[in-house]
N, CA, C and O atoms as CSV, one atom per row, in Angstrom:
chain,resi,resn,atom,element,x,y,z
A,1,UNK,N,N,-129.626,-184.789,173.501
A,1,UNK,CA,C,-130.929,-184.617,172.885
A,1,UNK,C,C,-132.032,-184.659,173.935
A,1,UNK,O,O,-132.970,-183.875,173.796
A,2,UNK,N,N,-132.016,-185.454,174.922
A,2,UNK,CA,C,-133.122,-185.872,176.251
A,2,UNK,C,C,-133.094,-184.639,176.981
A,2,UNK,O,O,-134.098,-184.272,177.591
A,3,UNK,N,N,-131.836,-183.836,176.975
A,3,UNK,CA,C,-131.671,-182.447,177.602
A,3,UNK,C,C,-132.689,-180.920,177.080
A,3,UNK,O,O,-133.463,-180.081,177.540
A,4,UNK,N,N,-132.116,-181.268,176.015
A,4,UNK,CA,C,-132.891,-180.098,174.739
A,4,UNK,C,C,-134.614,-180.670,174.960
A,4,UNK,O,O,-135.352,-179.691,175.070
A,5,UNK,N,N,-135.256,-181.797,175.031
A,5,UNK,CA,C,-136.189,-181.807,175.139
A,5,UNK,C,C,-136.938,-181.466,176.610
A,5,UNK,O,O,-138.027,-181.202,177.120
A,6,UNK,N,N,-136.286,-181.562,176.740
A,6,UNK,CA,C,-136.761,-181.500,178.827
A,6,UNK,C,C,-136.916,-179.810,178.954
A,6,UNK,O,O,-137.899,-179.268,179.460
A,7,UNK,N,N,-135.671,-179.047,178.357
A,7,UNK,CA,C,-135.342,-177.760,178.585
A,7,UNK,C,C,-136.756,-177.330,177.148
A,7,UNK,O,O,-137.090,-176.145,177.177
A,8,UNK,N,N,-137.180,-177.844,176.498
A,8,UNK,CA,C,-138.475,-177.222,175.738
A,8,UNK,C,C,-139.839,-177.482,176.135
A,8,UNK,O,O,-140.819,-176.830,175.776
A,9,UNK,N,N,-139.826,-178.833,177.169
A,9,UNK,CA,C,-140.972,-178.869,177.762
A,9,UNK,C,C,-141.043,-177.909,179.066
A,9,UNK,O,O,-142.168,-177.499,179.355
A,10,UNK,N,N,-139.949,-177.507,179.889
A,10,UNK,CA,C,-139.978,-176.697,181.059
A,10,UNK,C,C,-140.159,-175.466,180.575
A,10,UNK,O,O,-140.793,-174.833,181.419
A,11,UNK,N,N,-139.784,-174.428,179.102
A,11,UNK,CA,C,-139.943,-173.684,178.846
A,11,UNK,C,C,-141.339,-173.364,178.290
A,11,UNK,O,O,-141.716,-172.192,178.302
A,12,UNK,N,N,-142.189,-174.410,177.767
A,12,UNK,CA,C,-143.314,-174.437,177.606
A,12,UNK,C,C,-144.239,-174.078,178.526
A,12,UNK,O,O,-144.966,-173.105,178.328
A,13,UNK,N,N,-144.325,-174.903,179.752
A,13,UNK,CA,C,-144.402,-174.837,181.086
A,13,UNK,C,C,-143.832,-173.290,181.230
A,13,UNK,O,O,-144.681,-172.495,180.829
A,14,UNK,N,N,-143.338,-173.029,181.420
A,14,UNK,CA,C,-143.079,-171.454,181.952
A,14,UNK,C,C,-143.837,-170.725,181.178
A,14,UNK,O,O,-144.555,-169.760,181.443
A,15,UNK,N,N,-143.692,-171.085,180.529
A,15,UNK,CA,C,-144.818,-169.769,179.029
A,15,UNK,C,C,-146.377,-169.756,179.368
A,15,UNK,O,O,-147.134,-168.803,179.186
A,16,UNK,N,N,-146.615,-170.664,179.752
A,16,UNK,CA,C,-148.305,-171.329,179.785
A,16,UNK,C,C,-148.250,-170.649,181.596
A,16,UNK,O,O,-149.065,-169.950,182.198
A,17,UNK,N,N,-147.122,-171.146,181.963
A,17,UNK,CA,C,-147.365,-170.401,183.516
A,17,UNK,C,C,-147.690,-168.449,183.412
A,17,UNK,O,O,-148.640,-167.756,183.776
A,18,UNK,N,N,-146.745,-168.223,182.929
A,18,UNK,CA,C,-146.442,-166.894,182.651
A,18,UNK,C,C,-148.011,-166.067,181.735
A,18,UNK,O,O,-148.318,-164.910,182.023
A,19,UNK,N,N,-148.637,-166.691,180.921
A,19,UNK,CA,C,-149.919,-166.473,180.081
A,19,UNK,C,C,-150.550,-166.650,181.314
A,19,UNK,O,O,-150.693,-165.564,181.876
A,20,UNK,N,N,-151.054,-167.753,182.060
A,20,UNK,CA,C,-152.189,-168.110,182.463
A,20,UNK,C,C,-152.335,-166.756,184.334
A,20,UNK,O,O,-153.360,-166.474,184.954
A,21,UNK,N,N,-150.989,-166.330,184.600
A,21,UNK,CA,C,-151.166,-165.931,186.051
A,21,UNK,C,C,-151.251,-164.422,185.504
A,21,UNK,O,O,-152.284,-163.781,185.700
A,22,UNK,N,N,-150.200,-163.877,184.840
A,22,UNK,CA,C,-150.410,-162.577,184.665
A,22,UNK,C,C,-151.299,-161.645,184.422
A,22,UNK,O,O,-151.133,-160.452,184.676
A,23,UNK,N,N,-152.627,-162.309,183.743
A,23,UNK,CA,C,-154.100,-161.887,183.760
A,23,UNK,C,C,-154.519,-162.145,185.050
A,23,UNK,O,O,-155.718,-161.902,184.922
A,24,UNK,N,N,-154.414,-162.373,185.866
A,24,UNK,CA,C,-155.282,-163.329,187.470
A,24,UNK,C,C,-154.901,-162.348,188.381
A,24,UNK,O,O,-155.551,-162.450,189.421
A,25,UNK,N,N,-153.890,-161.204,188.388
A,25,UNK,CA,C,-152.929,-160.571,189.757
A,25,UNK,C,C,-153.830,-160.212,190.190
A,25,UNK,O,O,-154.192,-160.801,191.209
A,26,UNK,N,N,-154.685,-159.076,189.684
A,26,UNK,CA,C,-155.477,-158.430,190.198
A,26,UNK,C,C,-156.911,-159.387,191.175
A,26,UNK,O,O,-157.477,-158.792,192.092
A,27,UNK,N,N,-157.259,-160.625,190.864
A,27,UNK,CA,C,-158.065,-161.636,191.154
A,27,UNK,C,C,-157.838,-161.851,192.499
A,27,UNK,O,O,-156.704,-161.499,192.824
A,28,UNK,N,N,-158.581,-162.354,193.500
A,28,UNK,CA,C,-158.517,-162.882,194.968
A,28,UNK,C,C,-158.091,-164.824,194.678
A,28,UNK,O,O,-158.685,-165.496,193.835
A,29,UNK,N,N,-157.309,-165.212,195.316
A,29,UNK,CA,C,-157.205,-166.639,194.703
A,29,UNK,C,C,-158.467,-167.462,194.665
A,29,UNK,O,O,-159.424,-167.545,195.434
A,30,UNK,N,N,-158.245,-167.887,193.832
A,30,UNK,CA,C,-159.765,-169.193,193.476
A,30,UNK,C,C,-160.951,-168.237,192.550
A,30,UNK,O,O,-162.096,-168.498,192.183
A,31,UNK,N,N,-160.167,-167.159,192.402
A,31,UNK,CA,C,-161.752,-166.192,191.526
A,31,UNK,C,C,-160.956,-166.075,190.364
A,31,UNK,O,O,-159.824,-165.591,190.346
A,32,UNK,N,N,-161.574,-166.531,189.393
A,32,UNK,CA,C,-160.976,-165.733,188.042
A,32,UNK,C,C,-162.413,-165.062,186.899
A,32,UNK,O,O,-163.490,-165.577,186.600
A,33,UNK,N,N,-161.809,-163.781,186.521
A,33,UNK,CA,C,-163.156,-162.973,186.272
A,33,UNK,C,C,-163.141,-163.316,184.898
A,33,UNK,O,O,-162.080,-163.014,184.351
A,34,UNK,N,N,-164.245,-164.015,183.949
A,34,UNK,CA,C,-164.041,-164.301,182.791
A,34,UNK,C,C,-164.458,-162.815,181.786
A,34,UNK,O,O,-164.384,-162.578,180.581
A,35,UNK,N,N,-164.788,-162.242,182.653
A,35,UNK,CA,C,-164.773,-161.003,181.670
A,35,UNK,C,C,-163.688,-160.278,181.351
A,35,UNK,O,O,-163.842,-159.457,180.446
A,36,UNK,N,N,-162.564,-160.370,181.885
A,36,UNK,CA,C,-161.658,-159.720,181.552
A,36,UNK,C,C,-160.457,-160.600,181.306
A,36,UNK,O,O,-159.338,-160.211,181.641
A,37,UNK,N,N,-160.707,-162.123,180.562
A,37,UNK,CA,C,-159.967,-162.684,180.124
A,37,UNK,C,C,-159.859,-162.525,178.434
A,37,UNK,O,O,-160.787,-161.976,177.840
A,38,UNK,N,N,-158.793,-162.983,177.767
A,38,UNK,CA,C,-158.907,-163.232,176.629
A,38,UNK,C,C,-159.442,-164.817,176.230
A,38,UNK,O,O,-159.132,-165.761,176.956
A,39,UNK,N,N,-160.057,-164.955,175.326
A,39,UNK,CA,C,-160.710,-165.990,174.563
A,39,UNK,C,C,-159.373,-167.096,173.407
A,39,UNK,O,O,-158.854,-166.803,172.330
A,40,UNK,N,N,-159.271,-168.023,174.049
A,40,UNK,CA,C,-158.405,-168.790,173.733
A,40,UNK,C,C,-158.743,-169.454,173.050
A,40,UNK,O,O,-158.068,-169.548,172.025
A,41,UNK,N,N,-160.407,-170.624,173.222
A,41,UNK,CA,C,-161.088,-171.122,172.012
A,41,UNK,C,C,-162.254,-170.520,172.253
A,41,UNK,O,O,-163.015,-170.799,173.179
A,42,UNK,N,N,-162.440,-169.543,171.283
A,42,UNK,CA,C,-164.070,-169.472,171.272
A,42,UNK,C,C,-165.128,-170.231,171.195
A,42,UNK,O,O,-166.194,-169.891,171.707
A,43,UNK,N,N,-164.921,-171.671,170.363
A,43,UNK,CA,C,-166.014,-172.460,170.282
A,43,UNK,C,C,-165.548,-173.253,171.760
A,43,UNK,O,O,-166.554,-173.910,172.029
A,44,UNK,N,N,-164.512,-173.518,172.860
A,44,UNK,CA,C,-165.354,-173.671,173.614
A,44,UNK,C,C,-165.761,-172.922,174.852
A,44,UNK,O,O,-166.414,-173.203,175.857
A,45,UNK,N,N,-165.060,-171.749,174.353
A,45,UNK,CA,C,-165.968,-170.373,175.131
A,45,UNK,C,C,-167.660,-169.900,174.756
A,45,UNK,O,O,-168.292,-169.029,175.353
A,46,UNK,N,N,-168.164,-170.761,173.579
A,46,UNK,CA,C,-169.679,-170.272,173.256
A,46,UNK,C,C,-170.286,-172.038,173.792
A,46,UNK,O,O,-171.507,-172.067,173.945
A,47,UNK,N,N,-170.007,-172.558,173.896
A,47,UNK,CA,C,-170.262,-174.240,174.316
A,47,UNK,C,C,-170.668,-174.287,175.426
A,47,UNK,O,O,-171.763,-174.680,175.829
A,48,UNK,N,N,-169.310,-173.657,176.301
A,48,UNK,CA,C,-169.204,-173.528,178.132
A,48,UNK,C,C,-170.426,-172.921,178.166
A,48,UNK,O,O,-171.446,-173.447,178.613
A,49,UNK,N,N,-170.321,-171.503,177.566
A,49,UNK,CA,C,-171.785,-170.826,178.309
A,49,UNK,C,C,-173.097,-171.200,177.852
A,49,UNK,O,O,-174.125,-170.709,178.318
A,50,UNK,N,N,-173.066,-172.112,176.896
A,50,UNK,CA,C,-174.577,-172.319,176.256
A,50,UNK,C,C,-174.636,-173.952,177.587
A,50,UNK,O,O,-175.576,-173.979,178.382
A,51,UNK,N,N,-173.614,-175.061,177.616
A,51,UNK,CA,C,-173.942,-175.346,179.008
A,51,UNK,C,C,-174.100,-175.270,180.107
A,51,UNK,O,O,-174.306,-176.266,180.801
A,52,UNK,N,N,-174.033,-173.713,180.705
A,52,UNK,CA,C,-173.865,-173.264,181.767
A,52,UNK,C,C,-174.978,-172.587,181.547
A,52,UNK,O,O,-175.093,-171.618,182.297
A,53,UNK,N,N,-175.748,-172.726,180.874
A,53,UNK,CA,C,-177.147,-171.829,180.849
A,53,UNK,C,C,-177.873,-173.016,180.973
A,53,UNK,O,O,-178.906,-172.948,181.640
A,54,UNK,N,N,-177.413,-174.611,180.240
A,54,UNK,CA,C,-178.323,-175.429,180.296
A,54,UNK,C,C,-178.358,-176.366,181.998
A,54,UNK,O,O,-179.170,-177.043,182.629
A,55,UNK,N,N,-177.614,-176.105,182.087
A,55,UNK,CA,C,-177.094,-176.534,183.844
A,55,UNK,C,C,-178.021,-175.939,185.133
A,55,UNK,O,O,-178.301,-176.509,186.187
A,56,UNK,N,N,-178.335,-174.804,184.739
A,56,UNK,CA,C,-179.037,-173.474,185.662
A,56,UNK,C,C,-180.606,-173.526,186.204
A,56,UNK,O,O,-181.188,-172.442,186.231
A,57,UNK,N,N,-181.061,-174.260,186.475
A,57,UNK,CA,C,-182.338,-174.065,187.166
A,57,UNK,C,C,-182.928,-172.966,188.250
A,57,UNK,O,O,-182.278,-173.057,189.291
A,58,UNK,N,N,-183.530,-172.376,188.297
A,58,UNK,CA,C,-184.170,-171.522,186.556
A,58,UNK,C,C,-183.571,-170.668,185.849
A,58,UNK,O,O,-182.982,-169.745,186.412
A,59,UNK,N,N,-183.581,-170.785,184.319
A,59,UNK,CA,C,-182.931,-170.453,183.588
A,59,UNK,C,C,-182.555,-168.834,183.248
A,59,UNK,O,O,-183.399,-168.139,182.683
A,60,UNK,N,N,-181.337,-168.323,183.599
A,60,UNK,CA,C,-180.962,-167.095,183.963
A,60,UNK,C,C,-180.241,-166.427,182.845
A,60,UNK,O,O,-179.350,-165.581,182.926
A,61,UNK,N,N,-180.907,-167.076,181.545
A,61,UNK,CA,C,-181.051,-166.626,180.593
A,61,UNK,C,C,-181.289,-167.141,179.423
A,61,UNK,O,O,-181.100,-168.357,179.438
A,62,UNK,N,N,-181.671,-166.678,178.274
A,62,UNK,CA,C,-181.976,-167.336,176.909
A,62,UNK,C,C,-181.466,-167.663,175.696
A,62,UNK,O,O,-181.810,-168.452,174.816
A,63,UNK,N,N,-180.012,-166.405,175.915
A,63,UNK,CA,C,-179.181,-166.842,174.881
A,63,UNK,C,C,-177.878,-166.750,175.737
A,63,UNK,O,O,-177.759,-166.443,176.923
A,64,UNK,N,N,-176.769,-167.158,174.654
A,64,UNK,CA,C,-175.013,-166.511,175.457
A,64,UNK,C,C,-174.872,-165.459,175.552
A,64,UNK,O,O,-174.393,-165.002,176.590
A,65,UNK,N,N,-175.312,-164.479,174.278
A,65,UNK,CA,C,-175.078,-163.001,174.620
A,65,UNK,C,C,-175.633,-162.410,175.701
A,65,UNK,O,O,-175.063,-161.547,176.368
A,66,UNK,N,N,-176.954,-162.923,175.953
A,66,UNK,CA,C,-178.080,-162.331,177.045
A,66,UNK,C,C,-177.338,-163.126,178.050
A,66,UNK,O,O,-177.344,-162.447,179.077
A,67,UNK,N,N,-176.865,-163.948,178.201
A,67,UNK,CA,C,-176.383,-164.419,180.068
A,67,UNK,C,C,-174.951,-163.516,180.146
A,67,UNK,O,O,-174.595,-163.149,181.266
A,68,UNK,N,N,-173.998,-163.097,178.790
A,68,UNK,CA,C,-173.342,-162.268,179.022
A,68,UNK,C,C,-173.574,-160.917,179.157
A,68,UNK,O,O,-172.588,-160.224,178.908
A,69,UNK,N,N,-174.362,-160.457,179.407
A,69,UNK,CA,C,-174.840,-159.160,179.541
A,69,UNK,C,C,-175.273,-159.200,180.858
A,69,UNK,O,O,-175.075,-158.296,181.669
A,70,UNK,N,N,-175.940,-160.376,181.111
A,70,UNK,CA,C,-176.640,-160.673,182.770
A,70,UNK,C,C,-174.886,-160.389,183.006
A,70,UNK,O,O,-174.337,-159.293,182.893
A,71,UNK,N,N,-174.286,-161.564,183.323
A,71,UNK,CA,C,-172.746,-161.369,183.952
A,71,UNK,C,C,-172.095,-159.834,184.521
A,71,UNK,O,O,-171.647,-159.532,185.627
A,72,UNK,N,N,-172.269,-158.963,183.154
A,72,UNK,CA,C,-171.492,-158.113,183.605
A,72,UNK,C,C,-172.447,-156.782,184.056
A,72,UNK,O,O,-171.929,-155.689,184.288
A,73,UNK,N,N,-173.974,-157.030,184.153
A,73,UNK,CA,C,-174.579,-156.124,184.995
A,73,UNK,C,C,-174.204,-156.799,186.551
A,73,UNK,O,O,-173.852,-155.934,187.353
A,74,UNK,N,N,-174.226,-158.216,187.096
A,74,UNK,CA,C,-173.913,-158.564,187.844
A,74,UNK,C,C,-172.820,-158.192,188.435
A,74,UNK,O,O,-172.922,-158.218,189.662
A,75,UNK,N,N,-171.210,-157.654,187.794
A,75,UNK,CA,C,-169.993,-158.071,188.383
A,75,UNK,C,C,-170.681,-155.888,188.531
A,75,UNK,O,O,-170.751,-155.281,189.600
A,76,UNK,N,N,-170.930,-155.472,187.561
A,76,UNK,CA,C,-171.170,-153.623,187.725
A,76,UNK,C,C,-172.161,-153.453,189.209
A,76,UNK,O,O,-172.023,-152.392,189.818
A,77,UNK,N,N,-173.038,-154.383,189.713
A,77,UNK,CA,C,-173.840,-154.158,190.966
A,77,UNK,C,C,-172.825,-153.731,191.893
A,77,UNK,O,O,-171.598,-153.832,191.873
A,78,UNK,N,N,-173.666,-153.211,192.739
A,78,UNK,CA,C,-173.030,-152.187,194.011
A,78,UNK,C,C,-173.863,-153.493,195.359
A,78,UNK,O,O,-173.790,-153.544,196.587
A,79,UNK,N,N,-174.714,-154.508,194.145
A,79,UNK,CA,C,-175.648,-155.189,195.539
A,79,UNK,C,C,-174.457,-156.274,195.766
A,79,UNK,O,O,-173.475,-156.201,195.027
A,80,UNK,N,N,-174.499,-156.950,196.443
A,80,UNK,CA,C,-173.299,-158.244,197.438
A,80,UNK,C,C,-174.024,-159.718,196.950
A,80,UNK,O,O,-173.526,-160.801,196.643
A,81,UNK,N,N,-175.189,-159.321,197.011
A,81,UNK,CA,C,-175.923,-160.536,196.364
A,81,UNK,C,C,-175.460,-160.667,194.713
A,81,UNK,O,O,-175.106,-161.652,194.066
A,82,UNK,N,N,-175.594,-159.478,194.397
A,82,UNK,CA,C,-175.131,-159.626,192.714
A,82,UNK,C,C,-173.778,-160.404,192.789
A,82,UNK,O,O,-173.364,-161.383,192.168
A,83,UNK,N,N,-173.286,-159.691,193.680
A,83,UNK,CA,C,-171.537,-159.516,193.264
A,83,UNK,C,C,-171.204,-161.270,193.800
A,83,UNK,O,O,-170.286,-161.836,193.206
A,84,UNK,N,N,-171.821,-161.915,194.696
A,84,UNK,CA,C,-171.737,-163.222,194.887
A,84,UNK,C,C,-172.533,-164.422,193.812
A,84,UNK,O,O,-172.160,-165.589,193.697
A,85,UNK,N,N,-173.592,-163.850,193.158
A,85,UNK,CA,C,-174.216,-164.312,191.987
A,85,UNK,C,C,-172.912,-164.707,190.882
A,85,UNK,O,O,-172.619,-165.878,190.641
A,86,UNK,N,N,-172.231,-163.590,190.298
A,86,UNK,CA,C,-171.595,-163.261,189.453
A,86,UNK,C,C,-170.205,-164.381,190.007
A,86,UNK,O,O,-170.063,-165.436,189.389
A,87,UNK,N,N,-169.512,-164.140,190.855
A,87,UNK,CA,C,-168.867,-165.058,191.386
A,87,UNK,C,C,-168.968,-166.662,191.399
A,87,UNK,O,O,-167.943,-167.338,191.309
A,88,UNK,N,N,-170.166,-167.212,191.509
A,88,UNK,CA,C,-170.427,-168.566,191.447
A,88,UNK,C,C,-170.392,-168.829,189.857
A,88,UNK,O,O,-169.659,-169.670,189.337
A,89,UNK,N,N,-171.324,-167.960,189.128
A,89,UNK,CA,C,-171.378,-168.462,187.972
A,89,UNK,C,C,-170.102,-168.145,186.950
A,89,UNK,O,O,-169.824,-168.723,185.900
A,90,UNK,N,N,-169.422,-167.047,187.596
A,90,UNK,CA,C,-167.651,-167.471,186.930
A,90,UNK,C,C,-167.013,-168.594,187.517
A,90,UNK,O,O,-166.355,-169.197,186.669
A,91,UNK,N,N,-166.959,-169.074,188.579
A,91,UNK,CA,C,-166.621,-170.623,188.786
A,91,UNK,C,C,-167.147,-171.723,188.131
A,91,UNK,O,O,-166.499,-172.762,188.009
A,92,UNK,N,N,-168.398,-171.566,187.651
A,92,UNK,CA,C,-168.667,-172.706,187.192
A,92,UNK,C,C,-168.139,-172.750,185.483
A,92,UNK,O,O,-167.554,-173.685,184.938
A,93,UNK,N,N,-168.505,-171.576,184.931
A,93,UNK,CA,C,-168.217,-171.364,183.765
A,93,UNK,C,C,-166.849,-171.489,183.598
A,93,UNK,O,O,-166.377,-172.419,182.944
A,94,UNK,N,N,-166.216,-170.700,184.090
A,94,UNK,CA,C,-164.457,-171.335,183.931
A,94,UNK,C,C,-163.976,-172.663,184.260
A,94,UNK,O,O,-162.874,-172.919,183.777
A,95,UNK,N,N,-164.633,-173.772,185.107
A,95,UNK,CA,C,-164.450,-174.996,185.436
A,95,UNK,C,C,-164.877,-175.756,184.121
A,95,UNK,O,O,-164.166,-176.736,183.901
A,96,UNK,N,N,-165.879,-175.528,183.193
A,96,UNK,CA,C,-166.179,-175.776,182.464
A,96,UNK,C,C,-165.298,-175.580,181.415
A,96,UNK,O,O,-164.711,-176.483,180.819
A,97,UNK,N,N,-165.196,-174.230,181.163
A,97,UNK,CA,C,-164.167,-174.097,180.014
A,97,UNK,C,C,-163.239,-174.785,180.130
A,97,UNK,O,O,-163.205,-175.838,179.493
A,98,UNK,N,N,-162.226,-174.432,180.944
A,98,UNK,CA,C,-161.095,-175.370,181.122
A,98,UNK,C,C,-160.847,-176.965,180.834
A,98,UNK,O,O,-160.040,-177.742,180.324
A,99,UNK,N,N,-161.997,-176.914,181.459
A,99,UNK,CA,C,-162.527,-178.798,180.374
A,99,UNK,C,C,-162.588,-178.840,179.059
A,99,UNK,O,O,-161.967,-179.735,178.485
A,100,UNK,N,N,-163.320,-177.915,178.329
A,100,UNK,CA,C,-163.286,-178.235,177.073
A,100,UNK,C,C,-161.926,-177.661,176.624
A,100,UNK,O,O,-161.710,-178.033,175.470
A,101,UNK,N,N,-161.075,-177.005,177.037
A,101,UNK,CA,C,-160.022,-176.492,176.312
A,101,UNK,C,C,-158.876,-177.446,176.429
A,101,UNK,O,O,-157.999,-177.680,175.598
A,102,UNK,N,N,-159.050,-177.943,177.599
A,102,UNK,CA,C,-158.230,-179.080,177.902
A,102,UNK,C,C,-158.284,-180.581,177.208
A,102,UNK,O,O,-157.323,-181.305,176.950
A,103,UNK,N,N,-159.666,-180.831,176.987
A,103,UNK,CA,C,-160.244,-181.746,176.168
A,103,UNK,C,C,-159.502,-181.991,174.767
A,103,UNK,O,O,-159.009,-182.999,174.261
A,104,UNK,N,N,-159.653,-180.322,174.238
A,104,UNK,CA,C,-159.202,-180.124,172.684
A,104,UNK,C,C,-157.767,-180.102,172.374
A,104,UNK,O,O,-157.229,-180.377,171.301
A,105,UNK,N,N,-157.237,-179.735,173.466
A,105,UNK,CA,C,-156.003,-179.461,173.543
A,105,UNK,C,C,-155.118,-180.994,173.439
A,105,UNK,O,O,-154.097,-181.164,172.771
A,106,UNK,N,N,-155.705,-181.866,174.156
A,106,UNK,CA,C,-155.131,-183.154,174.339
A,106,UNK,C,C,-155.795,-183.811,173.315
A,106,UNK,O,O,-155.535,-185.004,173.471
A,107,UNK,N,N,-156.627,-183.647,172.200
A,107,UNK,CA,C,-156.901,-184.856,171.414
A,107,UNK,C,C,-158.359,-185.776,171.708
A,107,UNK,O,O,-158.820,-186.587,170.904
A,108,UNK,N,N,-159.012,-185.410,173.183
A,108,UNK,CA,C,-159.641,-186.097,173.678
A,108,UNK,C,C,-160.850,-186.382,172.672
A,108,UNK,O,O,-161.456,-187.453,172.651
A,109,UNK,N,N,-161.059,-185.569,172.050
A,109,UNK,CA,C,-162.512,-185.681,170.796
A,109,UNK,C,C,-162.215,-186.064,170.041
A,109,UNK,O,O,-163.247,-186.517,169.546
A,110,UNK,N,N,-160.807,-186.481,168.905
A,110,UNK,CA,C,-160.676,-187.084,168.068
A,110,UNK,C,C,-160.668,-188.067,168.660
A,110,UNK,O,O,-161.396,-188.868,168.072
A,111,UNK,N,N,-159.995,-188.731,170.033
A,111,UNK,CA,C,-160.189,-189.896,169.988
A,111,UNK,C,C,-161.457,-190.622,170.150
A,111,UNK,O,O,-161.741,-191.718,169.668
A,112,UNK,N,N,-162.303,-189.734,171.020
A,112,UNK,CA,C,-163.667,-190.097,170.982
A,112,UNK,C,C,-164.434,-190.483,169.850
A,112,UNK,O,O,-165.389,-191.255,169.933
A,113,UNK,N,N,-163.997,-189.911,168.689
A,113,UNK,CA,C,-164.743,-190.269,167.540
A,113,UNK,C,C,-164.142,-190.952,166.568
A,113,UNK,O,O,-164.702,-190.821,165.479
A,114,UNK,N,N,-162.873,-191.871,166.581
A,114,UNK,CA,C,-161.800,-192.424,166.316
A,114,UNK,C,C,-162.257,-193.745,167.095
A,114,UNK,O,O,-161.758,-194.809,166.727
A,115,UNK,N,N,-163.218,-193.741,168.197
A,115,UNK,CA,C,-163.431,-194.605,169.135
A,115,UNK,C,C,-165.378,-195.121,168.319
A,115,UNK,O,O,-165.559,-196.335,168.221
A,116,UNK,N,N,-166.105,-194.552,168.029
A,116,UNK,CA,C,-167.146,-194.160,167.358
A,116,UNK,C,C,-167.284,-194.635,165.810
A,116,UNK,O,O,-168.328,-195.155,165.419
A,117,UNK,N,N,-166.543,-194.496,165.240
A,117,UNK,CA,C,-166.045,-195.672,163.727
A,117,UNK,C,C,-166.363,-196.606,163.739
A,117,UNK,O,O,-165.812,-197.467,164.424
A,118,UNK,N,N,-167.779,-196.920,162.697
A,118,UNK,CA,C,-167.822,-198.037,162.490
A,118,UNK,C,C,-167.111,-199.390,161.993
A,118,UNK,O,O,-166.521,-199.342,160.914
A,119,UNK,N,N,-167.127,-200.355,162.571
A,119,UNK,CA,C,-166.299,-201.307,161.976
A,119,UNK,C,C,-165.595,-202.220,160.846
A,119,UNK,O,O,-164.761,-203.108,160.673
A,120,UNK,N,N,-166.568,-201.332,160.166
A,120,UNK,CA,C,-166.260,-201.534,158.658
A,120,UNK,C,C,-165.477,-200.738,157.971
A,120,UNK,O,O,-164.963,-201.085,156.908
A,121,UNK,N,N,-165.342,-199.808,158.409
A,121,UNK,CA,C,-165.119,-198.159,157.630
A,121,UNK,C,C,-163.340,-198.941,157.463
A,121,UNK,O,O,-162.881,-199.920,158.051
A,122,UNK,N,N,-162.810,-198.193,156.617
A,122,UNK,CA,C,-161.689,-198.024,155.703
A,122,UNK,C,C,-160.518,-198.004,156.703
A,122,UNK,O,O,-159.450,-198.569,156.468
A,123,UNK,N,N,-160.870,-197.091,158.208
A,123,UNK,CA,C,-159.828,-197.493,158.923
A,123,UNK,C,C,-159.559,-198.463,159.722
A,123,UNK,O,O,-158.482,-198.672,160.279
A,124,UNK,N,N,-160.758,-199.219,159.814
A,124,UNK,CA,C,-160.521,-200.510,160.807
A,124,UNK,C,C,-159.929,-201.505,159.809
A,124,UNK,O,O,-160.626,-202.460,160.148
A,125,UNK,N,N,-159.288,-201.910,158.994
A,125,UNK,CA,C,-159.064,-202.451,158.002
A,125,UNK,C,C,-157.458,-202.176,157.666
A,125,UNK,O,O,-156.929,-202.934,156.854
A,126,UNK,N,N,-156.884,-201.407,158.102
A,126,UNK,CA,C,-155.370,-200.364,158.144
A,126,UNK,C,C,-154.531,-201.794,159.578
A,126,UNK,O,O,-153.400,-201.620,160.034
């Protein structure tokens, strides 16, 4: 039984390997282009970029759609300045995401608010 489980966590692991690189080939290592990824959680793909707009001094845009539109006139420039613009702010934005997906993925917010329960409430009492 310890076998069968080991051999479903390594296959998991391969699957998540296999999803996460096969979009990236075309990528230089350490760049990943969020425009031409697929959307895994959207809410915290609209989160990331509404904090990554709030992060930005001065603000390089006003909504998500409008900083996504900035993005991909940025990655379409022929200028080096764009094309290094566009670059930083897919690092940050994907560093971000990855947090919140990782966050959700592990439970980390239920426990946060599991942690947040007042002491009276019905489950402290269990």
């Amino acid at each position: 039984m310890e076998n069968f489980c080991l051999n479903v966590r390594l296959a998991r692991v391969l699957l998540l390997g296999c999803v996460c690189v096969v979009p990236l080939q075309s990528q230089a290592p350490g760049q990943v282009d969020p425009l031409t990824l697929k959307r895994v959680n959207s809410q915290c793909w609209e989160s990331s970029s509404a904090l990554l707009l709030e992060l930005r001094t001065p603000r390089i845009a006003d909504s998500v759609p409008a900083f996504w539109d900035l993005m991909i006139f940025l990655k379409s420039s022929d200028n080096l300045k764009h094309s290094a613009l566009f670059w930083d702010l897919a690092q940050l934005f994907w560093d971000i995401y990855v947090d919140c997906v990782l966050a959700r993925t592990h439970g980390l917010g239920r426990r946060r608010l599991a942690r947040l329960q007042p002491p009276n409430s019905t489950f402290a009492h269990r």
